[in-house]
N, C-alpha and C positions, 0 to 999 in steps of 0.2 A: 612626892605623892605617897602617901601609906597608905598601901592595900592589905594592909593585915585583915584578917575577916573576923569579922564577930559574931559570926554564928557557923557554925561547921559545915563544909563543903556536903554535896550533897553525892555519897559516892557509889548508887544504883546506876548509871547512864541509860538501864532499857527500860525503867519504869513511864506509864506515861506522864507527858508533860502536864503540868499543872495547869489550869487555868485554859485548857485547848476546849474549841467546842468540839471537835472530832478529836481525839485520841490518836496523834501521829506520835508514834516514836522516836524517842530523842535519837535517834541514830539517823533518822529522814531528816529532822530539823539539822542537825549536825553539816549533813550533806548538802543544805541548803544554804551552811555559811560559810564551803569550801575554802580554803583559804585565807580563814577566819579564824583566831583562837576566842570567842563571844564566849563559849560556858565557862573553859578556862578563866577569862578578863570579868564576869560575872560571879562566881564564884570565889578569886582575891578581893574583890571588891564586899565579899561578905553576903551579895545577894543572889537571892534562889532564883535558877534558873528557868524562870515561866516561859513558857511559848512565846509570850508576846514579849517577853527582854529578850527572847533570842532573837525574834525577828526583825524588831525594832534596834537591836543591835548589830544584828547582821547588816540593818541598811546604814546606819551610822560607822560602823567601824571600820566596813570593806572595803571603802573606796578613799580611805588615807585622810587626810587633814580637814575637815567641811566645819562651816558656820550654816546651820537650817534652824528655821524658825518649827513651832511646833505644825503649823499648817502645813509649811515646806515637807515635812514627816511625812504627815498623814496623807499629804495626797501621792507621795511618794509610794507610802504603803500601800495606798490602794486601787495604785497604780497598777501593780505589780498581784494584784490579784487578791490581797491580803485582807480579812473583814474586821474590822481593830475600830473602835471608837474613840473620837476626839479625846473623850476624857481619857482614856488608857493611855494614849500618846502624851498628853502631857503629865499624865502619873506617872510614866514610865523615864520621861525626861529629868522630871523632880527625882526621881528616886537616883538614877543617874550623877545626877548633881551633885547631890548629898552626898556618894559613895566616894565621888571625886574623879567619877571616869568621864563627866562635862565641865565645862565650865561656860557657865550663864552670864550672859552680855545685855545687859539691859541698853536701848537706846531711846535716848528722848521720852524716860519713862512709858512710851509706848506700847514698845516692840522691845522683846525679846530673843534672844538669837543662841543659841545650845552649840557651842566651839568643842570640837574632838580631842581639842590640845590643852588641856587643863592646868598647863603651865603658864606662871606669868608673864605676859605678854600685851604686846597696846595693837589698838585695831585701826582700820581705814572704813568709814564708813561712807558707799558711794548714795547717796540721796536720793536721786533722780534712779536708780534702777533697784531699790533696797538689797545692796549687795556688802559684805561685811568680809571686809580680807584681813589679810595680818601685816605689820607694820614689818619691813623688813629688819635684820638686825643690823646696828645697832638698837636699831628701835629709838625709843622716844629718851633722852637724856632730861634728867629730874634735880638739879642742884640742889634746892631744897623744899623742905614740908610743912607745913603747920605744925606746928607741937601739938599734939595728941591733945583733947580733956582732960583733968583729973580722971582717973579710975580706969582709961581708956586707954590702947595702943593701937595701932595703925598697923591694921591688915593687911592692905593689900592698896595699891593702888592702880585704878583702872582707865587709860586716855583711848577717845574714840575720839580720830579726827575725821570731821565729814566733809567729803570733797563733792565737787559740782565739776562739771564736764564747762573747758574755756567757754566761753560765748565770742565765736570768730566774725 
């Protein structure tokens, strides 16, 4: 993954946060992602550290490996006390993406699902409880592919296997 930044880190830390409706100091926010490097990991990632990246990564990043949907987020966030609207969650998820610090699961064109581990990997999609794991390794073994279009090469490839709970 290349986290080179392309736009310059932002090197104030006690100015305030951008984008906050109250004016909390990046040193409070900071404290609120204890255990968290989010400015740090937004900042390689090229993007400006907004309130709502911080805290929206603070709930994304802190707690290790997770597949959540943007709803899954949001009511997260606003669980937790946090006043953030649907569209910023999923702007903030997009923008995430793009950077390289998620990686987007689309399933059954449906649903959508935001992985922490932005590395290639194949998933287990369980149906009956929409829950989205990771395939253990080895993972999924691929003999071979379709040969690409003209003009075209072959990204990436993505296997969702969806399981059902036996019927006893």
């Amino acid at each position: 993954m290349d986290l080179t930044a392309t736009t310059p880190p932002i090197e104030n830390a006690s100015e305030p946060c951008a984008g906050a409706a109250v004016e909390v100091p990046c040193e409070t926010q900071q404290e609120l992602l204890i255990g968290n490097d989010c400015l740090d990991l937004l900042r390689e990632a090229g993007l400006r550290p907004t309130y709502q990246r911080l805290v929206l990564g603070g709930l994304l990043f802190s707690k290790g490996g997770r597949h959540v949907t943007a709803d899954m987020l949001y009511t997260e966030a606003t669980s937790a006390g946090i006043q953030i609207s649907r569209a910023t969650v999923y702007n903030t998820l997009n923008q995430f993406t793009d950077a390289g610090l998620l990686r987007q699961i689309g399933i059954d064109g449906s649903k959508s699902f935001f992985d922490t581990n932005p590395t290639g990997h194949h998933h287990f999609f369980v149906d009956s409880e929409d829950r989205l794991l990771d395939v253990p390794e080895p993972g999924v073994l691929i003999d071979t592919l379709p040969q690409p279009l003209p003009g075209y090469e072959i990204a990436g490839v993505d296997v969702v296997v969806h399981l059902r709970r036996k019927q006893v």
